[in-house]
N, C-alpha and C positions, 0 to 999 in steps of 0.2 A: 504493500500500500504506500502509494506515494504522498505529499502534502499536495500536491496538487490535485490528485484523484479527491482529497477533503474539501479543497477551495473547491472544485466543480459539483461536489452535490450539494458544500452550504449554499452555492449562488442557484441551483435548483430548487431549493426549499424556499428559498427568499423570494424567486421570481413566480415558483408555484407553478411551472412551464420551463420545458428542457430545451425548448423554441429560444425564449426569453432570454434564458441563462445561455445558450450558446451566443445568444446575438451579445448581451452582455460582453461576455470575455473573448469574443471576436475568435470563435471556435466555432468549427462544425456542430450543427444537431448530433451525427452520426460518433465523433467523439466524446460529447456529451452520456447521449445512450448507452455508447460502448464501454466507459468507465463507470456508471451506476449497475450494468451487467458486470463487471471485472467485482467490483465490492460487493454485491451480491453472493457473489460466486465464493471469495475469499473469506467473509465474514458466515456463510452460509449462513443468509436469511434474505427476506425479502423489506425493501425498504421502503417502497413504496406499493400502494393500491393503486388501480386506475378505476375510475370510472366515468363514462361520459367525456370524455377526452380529459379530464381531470385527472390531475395525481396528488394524491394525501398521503401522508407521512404514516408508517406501519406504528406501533407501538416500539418495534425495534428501530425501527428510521428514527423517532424521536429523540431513541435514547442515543445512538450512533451523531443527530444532530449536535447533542450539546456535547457529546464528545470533542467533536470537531470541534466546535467552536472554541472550546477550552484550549483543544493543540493550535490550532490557526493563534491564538490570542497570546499564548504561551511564546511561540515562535516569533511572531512580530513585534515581541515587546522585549526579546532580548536585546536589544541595540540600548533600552531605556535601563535596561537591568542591571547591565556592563554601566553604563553612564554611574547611575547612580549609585555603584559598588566604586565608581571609582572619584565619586563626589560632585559629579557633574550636575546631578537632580534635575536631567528632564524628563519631558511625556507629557502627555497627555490625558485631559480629564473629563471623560462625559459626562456631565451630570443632569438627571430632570428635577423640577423645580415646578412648585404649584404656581399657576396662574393667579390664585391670591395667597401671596403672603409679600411682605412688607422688605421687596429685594435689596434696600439699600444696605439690611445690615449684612446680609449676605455679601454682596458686591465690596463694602468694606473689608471684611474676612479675607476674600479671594486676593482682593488689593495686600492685604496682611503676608497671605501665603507667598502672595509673586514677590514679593523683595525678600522672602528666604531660599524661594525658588525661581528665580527670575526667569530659566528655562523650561518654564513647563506653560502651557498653556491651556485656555478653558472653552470646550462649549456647553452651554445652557439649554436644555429644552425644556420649555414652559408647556406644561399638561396636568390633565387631573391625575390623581391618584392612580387611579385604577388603568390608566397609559402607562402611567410613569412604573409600575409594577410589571408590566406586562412587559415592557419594554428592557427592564433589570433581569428579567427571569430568561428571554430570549438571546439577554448577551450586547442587545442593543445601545446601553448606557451602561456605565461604572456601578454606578452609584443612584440614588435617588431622595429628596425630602417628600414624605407622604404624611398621611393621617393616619395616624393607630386607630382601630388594630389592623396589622396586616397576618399574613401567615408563617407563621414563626417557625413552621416544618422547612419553609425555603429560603426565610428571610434572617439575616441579625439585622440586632437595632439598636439604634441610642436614641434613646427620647429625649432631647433637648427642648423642647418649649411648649406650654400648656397655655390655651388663651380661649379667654370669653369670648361666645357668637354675640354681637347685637344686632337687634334690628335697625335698620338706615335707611332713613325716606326723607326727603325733598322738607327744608323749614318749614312750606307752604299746606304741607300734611296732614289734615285730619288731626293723624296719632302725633304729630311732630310738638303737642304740648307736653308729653307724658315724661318723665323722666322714667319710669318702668313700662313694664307692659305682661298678661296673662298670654298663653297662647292660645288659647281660645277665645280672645281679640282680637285674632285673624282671620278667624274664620271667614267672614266675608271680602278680605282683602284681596288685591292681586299682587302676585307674586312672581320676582323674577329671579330666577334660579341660574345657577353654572349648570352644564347638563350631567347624563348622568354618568359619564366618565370621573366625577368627581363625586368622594364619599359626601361633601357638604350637599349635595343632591338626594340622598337617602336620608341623611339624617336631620335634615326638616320635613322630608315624607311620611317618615314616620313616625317624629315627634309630632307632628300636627295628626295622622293618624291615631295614635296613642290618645289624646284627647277628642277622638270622634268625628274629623272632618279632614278631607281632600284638600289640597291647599289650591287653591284656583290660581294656576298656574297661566302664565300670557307668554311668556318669553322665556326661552333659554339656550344658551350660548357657552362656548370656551373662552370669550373676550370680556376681560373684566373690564376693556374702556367702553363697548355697548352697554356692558351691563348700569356702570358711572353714569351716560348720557342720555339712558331711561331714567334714573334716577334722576338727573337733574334738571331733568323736563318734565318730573312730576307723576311718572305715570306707572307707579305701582311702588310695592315696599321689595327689600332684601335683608340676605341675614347676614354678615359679615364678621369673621374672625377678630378681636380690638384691635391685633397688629397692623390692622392695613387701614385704621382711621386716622392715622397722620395723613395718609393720603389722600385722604376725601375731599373734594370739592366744599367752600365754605357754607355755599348751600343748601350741605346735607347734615340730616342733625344722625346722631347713633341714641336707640333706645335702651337701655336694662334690659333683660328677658328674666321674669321672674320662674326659672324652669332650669334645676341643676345641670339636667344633663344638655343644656346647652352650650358646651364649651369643646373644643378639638384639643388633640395632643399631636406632635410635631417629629417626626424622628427620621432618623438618618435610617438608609436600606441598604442593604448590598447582599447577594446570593451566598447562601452557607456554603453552597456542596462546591465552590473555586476555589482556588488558588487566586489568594489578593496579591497585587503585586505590590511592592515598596513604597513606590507611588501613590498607592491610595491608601495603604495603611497610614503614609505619614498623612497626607490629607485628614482622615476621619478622626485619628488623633490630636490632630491640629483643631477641626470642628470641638471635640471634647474637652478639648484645654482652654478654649476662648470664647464660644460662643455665650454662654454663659455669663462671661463680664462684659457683654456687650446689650443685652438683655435689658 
């Protein structure tokens, strides 16, 4: 088994088509087919189904998938491994990051990290939870900040920050005299939500179910500045984590929720069953040692 007979069937699982994947890495179909035949053959098992011109991942192809991706990942980052064994501290760092939370301190942090790592560099993808997890378990990101709980059979964690939800509506509001508020004070309201890729989308579904009513939903989106410019045109209520009311338009007022389990917890992710490399070990260590005094 060669590393590139691996690179050719992750880029077939990616593309989900051996079509795809061959145009991808500017290779024959026929090459493509004939090395997911050769590892068949070798591993004896079958890696893919077909049906309906489709090809899905066997239970064995799954497990073979994160194989790969562990060696491909192993392989490409010895150049950073050598580096940083030898003081150099680069590489690179994926990480996802919620759509709301309050990025400046984060972005401070990272600022923190680069002048001890000046060679190492970042990207950010901004998603809900339930992206941001799916995308850590596939190999896609390093790393991830989520909403507890996650799944602890696949995930470690550090929970670093705990924050009150308030409700936030337009000065001009109805509720916008209330410094508290019941949840079933909503009931009639409209409501505009992140959708349901983010756990803050269940968990006012079901806190408003729990006291007996559907929450009349109009709008919901992955853009927290649509979500802002509803708001500040007046035209419904949201619920919003306290960390991201420095942000808010002067506009908008934040409510009290008199309702305990109204609050999220914050924690760092990354997949148990890998090999972390140096790189991100110092990162996450770095997150545990600081973030906290910045809080």
């Amino acid at each position: 088994m060669e590393l590139r007979h691996m690179q050719y069937f992750v880029e077939v699982v990616k593309q989900k088509s051996m079509t795809k994947a061959a145009a991808k890495l500017f290779i024959t179909q026929p090459t493509i087919s004939n090395t997911i035949r050769l590892l068949e053959k070798e591993l004896e098992v079958t890696l893919f189904n077909r049906y309906k011109n489709q090809i899905y991942l066997t239970d064995a192809g799954e497990a073979f998938f994160f194989q790969c991706k562990e060696m491909l990942k192993m392989y490409e980052n010895i150049p950073n491994e050598l580096s940083n064994l030898l003081e150099l501290k680069s590489g690179h760092l994926k990480i996802g990051i919620p759509t709301i939370i309050n990025i400046r301190r984060l972005i401070k942090l990272i600022s923190q990290f680069h002048d001890s790592y000046p060679n190492v560099t970042f990207q950010l993808f901004e998603n809900g939870s339930k992206k941001i997890e799916n995308d850590i378990y596939y190999g896609d990101l390093d790393m991830g900040i989520t909403v507890l709980p996650t799944n602890h059979k696949i995930f470690s964690t550090f929970t670093f920050l705990e924050e009150k939800l308030k409700l936030v509506v337009h000065k001009d509001h109805p509720l916008s005299d209330k410094d508290t508020i019941d949840i079933e004070d909503l009931e009639h309201q409209e409501f505009i939500l992140f959708n349901s890729d983010f756990y803050l989308n269940d968990k006012i579904k079901n806190t408003c179910r729990n006291y007996g009513f559907n929450p009349n939903i109009i709008f919901e989106t992955t853009q927290w500045s649509f979500i802002e410019e509803m708001l500040i045109n007046n035209m419904g209520i949201c619920i919003l984590p306290e960390g991201i009311l420095d942000l808010l338009d002067k506009d908008l007022k934040a409510i009290s929720i008199n309702e305990p389990s109204m609050k999220w917890e914050l924690a760092i992710i990354w997949r148990k069953d890998i090999i972390v490399d140096s790189l991100t070990k110092n990162w996450i260590k770095f997150i545990q040692e600081n973030y906290l005094l910045h809080h």
